[in-house]
C-alpha positions as CSV (number, residue, x, y, z in Angstrom):
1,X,-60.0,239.0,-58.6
2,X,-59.5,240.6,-55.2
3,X,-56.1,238.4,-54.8
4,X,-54.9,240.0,-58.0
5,X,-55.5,243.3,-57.0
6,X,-53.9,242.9,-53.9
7,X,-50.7,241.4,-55.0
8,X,-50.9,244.2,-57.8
9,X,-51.2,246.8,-54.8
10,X,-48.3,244.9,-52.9
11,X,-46.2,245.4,-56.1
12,X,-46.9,249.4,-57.2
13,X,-45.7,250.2,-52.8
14,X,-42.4,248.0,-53.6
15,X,-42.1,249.5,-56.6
16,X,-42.6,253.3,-55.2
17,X,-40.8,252.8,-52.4
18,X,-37.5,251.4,-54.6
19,X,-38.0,254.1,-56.9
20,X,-38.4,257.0,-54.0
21,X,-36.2,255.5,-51.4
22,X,-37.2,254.3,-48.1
23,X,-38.0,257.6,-45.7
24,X,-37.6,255.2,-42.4
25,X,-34.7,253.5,-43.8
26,X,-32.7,257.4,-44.9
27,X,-34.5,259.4,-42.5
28,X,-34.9,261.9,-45.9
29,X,-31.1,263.1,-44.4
30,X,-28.9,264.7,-47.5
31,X,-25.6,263.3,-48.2
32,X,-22.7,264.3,-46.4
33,X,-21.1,267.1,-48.7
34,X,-17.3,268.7,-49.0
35,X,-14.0,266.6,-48.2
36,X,-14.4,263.4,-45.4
37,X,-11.7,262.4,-43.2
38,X,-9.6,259.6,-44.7
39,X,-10.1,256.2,-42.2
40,X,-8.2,253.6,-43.8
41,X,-4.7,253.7,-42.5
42,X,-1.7,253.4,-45.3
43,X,-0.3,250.7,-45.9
44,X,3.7,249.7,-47.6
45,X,3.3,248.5,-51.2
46,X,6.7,246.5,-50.8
């Protein structure tokens, strides 16, 4: 009984922490907003 529990405990934190995101992984840091500066460099289609 306790192993169930504990693999039911294991799977409600992976569950909660796919659903909410990471904060160690993100650092809780909003997404860059407004225009970014282009990086690829062109390249001739013929």
């Amino acid at each position: 009984m306790a192993k169930n529990l504990q693999g039911l405990r294991f799977w409600l934190a992976e569950a909660l922490e796919f659903t909410l995101g990471s904060p160690t992984l993100h650092r809780q840091m909003p997404p860059p907003i407004g225009p970014q500066p282009y990086k690829d460099k062109p390249k001739r289609s013929h």
